[in-house]
C-alpha angles and dihedrals in degrees: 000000000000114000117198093239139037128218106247119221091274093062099248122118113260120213122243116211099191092053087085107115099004079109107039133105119305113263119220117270119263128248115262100218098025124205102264099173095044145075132257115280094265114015100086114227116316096181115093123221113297094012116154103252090033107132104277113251108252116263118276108235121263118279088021113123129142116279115263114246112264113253109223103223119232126276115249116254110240107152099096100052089035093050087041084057094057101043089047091058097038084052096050098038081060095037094076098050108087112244090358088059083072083098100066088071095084102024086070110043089049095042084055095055091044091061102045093059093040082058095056083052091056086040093057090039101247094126134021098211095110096139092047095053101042089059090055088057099054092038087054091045091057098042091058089045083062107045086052094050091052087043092055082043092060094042090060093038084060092046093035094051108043116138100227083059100068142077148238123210131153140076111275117242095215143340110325115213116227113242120249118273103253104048127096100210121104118248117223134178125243113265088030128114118229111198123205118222084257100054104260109135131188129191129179122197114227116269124278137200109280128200110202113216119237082265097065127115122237101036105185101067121151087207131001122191131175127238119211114201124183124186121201123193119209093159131106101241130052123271124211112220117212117178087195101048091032107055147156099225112191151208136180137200094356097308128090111266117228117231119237130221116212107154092174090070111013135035094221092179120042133140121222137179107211118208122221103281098021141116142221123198119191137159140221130206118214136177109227132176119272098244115079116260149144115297130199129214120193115197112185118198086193150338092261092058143082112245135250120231131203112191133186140146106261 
């Protein structure tokens, strides 16, 4: 048997410091396998969450992950067909309008440009406009056709209406006045034909005596006379007559001469074409001053043309 000291050589007892407890109480036996994640019976988890030491998390089955973030995928790129389309149409829409359609000269061609490249973006697949911008296309293409076809009109219209191109023939119905020096327009007496280079020819009778009817306007004239004007083409086109556009404006002694309106008796405003080999007779009503004097009559073929001016004392 162990005792807890041991007599020294001396003979007195010595004191062991590691006898304590070999004699106290048993302790309970220890687990074989002990809990190493978890806490002490007792004590709740003193572990917080993610601490190393903390119970693992149970395996996720084979083939489970989290789901990839879906990816939007970008927008098509439809501006520049879409761009090309309007200006097409806006081109085309102005193309048509004389002098305004000078516009269409660069709507289309950007427009054009807009929808071809619009179209490599549909062919690479970067946009799925392809109708859209097809359309813009051909719209743009037109418009441009017709801006070179009014282009290649105007051209001819200069060439077809100069004024050296043109004749006098007719006996005068009374003294023609020269004009003056620095115009380019021909002077030709009333009651004289003047015959463009084309064959278009105008005449206009010298003035008469006119009685306005109570429907006139205006009413308080000191003179009225009526102007006969006839028109003969002889030339190979057709020709549009427009007493409006066409004229004669006139002056007399000097002063501009008002035109008159008496639809009961005149049509002062009518439109015409006028086939190769016909004629076109029209009249014009004007207020002039109650002494005799020079008056001047101002036919114009077209706007892009000088005058022509017939000229006699009334």
């Amino acid at each position: 048997m162990t005792t807890s000291s041991q007599s020294s050589p001396t003979g007195s007892p010595q004191h062991d410091p590691w006898a304590r407890g070999r004699h106290s109480a048993p302790q309970p036996p220890v687990a074989a396998f002990p809990d190493t994640y978890g806490p002490p019976a007792g004590l709740g988890n003193p572990y917080p969450q993610g601490y190393y030491g903390a119970p693992p998390q149970a395996p996720q089955p084979y083939g489970h992950h989290a789901p990839y973030p879906q990816v939007a995928a970008p927008a098509p790129a439809n501006g520049l067909g879409t761009a090309g389309f309007v200006l097409g149409l806006l081109a085309l829409l102005f193309a048509w309008i004389p002098l305004v359609g000078v516009v269409g000269w660069p709507l289309s061609i950007l427009g054009l440009l807009l929808a071809g490249l619009g179209l490599h973006r549909v062919v690479t697949g970067r946009a799925d406009n392809r109708g859209l911008t097809i359309a813009g296309l051909t719209l743009s293409a037109l418009a441009l056709i017709v801006c070179i076809v009014w282009a290649v009109a105007f051209t001819s219209a200069v060439a077809s209406t100069s004024t050296g191109s043109g004749s006098v023939s007719g006996q005068a119905a009374g003294p023609v006045a020269a004009a003056p020096a620095a115009s380019a327009s021909d002077t030709v007496g009333f009651g004289q034909t003047f015959t463009y280079g084309d064959g278009l020819a105008v005449t206009i009778a010298a003035p008469q005596k006119y009685t306005p009817s109570s429907s006139a306007y205006p009413q308080d004239v000191d003179r009225a006379v009526l102007v006969t004007v006839t028109v003969t083409n002889g030339s190979t086109s057709a020709f549009d007559v427009n007493t409006f556009g066409n004229g004669p404006n006139a002056s007399f002694a000097g002063a501009q001469a008002p035109e008159m309106f008496d639809s009961a008796k005149v049509d002062s405003a009518s439109t015409s074409t006028l086939l190769p080999g016909k004629t076109y007779t029209y009249e014009k009503i004007f207020s002039v001053g109650t002494a005799p004097g020079e008056m001047q009559l101002e036919w114009t073929r077209d706007i892009l043309s000088d005058p022509v001016i017939f000229t006699g004392q009334v």
